[in-house]
C-alpha positions in Angstrom: 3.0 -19.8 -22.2 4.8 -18.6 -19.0 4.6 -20.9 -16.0 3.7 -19.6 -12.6 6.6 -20.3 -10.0 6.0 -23.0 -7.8 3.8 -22.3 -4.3 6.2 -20.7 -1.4 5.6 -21.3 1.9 1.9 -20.6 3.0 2.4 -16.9 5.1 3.5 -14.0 4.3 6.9 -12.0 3.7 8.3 -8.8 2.2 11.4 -8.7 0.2 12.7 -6.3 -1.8 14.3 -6.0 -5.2 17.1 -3.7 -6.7 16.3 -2.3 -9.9 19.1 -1.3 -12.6 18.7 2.1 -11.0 19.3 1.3 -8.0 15.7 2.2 -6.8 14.0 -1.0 -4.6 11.0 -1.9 -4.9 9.1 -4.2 -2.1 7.4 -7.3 -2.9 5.3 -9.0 -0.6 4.4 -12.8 -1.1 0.9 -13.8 0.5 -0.2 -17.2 0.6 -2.2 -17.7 4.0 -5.3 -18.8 3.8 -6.5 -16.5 6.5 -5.4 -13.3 5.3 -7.4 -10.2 5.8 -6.4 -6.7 4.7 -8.0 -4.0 6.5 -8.6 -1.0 4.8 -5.4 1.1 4.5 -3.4 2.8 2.1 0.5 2.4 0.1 2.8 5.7 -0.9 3.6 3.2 -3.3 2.0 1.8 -6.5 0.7 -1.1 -6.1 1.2 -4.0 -8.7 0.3 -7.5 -8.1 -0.1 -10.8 -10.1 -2.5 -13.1 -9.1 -1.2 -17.0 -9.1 -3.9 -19.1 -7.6 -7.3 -19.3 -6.4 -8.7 -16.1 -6.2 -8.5 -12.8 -4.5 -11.8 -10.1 -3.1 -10.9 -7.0 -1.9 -12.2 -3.2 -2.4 -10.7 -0.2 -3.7 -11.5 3.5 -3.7 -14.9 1.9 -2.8 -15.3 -0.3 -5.5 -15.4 -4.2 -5.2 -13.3 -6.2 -6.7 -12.4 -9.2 -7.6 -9.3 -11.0 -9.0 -8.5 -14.4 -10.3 -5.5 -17.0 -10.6 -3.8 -15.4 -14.2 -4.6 -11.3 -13.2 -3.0 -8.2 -12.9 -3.7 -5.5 -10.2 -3.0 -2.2 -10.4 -3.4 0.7 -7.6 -2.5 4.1 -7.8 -0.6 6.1 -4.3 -2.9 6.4 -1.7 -5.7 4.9 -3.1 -8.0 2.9 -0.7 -8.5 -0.8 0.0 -9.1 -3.9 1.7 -7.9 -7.5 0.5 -9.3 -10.5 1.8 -9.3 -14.3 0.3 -12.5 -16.4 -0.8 -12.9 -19.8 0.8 -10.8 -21.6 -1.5 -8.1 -19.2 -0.5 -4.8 -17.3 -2.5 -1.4 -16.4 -3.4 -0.2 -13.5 -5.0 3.3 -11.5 -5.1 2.7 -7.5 -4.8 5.0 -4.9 -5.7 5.4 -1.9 -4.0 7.0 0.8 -7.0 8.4 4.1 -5.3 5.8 6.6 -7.5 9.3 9.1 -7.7 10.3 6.2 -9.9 7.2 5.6 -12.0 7.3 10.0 -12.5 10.5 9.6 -14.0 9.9 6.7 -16.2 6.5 8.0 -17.8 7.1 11.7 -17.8 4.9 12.9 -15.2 4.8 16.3 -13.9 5.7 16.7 -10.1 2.7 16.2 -8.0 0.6 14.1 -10.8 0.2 10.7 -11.9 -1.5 9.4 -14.6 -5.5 7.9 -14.3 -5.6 4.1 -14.3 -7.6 2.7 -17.2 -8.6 0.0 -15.1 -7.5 -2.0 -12.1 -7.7 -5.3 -12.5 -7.9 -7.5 -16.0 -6.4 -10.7 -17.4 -2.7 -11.3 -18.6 -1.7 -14.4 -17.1 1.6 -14.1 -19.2 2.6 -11.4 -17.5 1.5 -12.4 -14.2 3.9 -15.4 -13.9 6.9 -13.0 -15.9 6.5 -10.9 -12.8 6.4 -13.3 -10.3 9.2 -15.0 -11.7 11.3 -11.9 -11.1 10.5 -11.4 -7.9 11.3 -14.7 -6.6 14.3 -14.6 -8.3 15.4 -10.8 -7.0 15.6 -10.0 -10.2 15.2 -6.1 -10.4 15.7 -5.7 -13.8 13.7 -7.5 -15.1 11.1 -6.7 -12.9 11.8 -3.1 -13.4 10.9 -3.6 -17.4 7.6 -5.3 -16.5 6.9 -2.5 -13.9 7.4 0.2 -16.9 5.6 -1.7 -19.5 2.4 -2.4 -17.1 2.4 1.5 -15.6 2.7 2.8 -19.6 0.5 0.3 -20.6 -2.3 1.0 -18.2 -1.7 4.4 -15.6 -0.4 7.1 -18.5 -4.1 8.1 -19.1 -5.6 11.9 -17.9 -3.4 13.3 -15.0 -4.9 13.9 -12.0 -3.3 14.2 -8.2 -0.8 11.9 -6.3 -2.6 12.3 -3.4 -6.2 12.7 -2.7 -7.5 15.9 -1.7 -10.4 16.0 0.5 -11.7 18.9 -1.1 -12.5 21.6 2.1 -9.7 23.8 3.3 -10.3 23.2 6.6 -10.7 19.2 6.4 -7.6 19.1 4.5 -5.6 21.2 7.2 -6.8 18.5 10.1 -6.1 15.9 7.8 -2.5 17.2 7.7 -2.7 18.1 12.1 -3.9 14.3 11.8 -0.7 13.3 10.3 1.9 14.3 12.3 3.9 12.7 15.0 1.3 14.1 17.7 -2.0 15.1 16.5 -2.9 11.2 17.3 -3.5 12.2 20.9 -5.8 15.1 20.1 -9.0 14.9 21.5 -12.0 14.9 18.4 -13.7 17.8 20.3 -10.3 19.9 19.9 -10.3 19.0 16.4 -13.7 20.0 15.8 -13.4 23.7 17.5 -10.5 24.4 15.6 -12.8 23.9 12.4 -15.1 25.9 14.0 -17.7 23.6 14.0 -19.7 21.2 16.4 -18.0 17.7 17.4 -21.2 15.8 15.3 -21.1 18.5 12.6 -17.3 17.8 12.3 -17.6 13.8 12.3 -20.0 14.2 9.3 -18.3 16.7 7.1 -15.0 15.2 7.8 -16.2 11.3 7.1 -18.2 13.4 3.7 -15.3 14.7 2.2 -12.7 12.1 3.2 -14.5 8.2 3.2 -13.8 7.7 6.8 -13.8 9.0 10.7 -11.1 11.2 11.6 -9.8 8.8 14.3 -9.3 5.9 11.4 -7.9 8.6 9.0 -5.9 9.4 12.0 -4.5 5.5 12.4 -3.7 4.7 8.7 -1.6 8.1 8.7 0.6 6.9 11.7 0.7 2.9 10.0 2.1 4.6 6.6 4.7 6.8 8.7 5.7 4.1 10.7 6.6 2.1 7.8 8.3 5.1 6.7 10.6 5.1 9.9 11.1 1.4 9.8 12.3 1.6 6.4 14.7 4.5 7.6 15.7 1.6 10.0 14.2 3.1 12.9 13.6 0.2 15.9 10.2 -0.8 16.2 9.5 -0.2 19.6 10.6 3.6 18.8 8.4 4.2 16.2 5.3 2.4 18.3 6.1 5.3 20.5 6.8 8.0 17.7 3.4 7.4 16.5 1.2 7.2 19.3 0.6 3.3 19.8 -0.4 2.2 23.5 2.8 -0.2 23.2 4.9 -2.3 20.6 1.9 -5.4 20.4 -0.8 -2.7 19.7 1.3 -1.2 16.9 2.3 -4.9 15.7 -1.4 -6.1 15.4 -2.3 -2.6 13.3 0.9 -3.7 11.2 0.0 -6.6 10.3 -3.5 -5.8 9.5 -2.8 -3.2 6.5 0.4 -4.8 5.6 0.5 -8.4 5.9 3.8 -8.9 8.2 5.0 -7.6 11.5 7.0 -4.9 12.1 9.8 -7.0 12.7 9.7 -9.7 9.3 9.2 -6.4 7.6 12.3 -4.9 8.9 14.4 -8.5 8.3 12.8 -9.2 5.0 14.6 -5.6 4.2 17.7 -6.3 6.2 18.2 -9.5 3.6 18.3 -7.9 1.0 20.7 -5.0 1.8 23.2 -7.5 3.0 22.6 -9.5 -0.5 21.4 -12.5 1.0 
């Protein structure tokens, strides 16, 4: 039976491995007792392995729970939280470019396959995959990746990214994403659906899960991760996508991905210089 790698320091950090590809993938190691995951969304899959105590969180809406010895899975853009239970965590997370994942399983350009299911027991495979990502080892962890995503994503296909359905909540959701439509007022939004400001607020939290202004925040959070992994400065993209300054955007950071701007930025900057 494989054993899980010995505890690393109790916070968090994002790394990064190289596959035989050369694609990276990120991994992010949490182990702070007082982590909390507000509810946001990765470009990425999601795949994590589970190593101690136990792990609560929600996704697409669903509740969930996941124990010392499990496997989650979550497809692009799918919403959730993560959160700890009072005996607290630790889990490694990988973050698999879904270009990567296309090529490997086949998939048609804009689909994915459906998961099977999201979370479920292999602890085997949960300490193999930690194992390779503490040790940077990207081909290894690039087989594991494969075998998990064929073994458990390659199902009916269905969209990469959600759609909300209505033409015209789908075009603000796209206004919403851009480098400016942060600091347009909800009552402009609503007249250019054509609608009232209340009518707009319900149809748009109907058809997408959420208010416009949080939809509106998670789209700049996923760009600015975006830039900073273009190596973009932080205080650049706070400004590029509309934060009041560099600690509002650092706060926002760390609440959907577990580390500030900056370790994210030097956790990437290791590993490009080999270190």
């Amino acid at each position: 039976m494989t054993t899980l790698p010995a505890s690393p320091p109790a916070a968090s950090r994002v790394t990064g491995l190289t596959m035989a590809d050369g694609i990276q993938v990120e991994a992010m190691f949490t182990a702070d007792p007082k982590a909390r995951f507000e509810l946001h969304w990765h470009a990425e899959w999601s795949v994590g392995a589970i190593l101690e105590g136990r792990c609560e969180f929600t996704c697409a809406g669903e509740r969930q729970v996941a124990r010392a010895g499990d496997i989650v899975l979550m497809a692009p853009f799918m919403l959730h939280t993560a959160g700890v239970s009072a005996q607290g965590f630790r889990m490694v997370m990988l973050y698999v470019p879904h270009a990567w994942a296309s090529a490997r399983l086949g998939w048609p350009p804009g689909l994915r396959g459906g998961l099977r299911r999201g979370v479920w027991r292999d602890a085997a495979m949960a300490g193999a995959l930690a194992a390779a990502a503490q040790a940077q080892d990207g081909a290894q962890a690039g087989r594991l990746l494969e075998e998990i995503l064929r073994a458990h994503a390659s199902g009916e296909l269905v969209a990469v990214e959600r759609r909300a359905g209505d033409a015209r909540v789908e075009a603000v959701c796209e206004a919403l994403a851009t480098e400016d439509a942060c600091r347009i007022d909800p009552g402009a939004l609503a007249r250019r659906v054509g609608v009232s400001r209340e009518h707009f607020h319900r149809l748009f939290r109907t058809a997408v899960g959420m208010t416009p202004a949080h939809y509106a925040r998670l789209a700049r959070i996923g760009r600015a991760k975006a830039l900073l992994r273009d190596g973009h400065a932080a205080a650049d993209v706070a400004v590029q996508c509309g934060f009041t300054d560099q600690a509002h955007f650092s706060r926002w950071f760390r609440r959907c991905f577990g580390v500030t701007p900056g370790n994210y930025m030097a956790g990437r900057e290791r590993v490009e210089r080999g270190a």
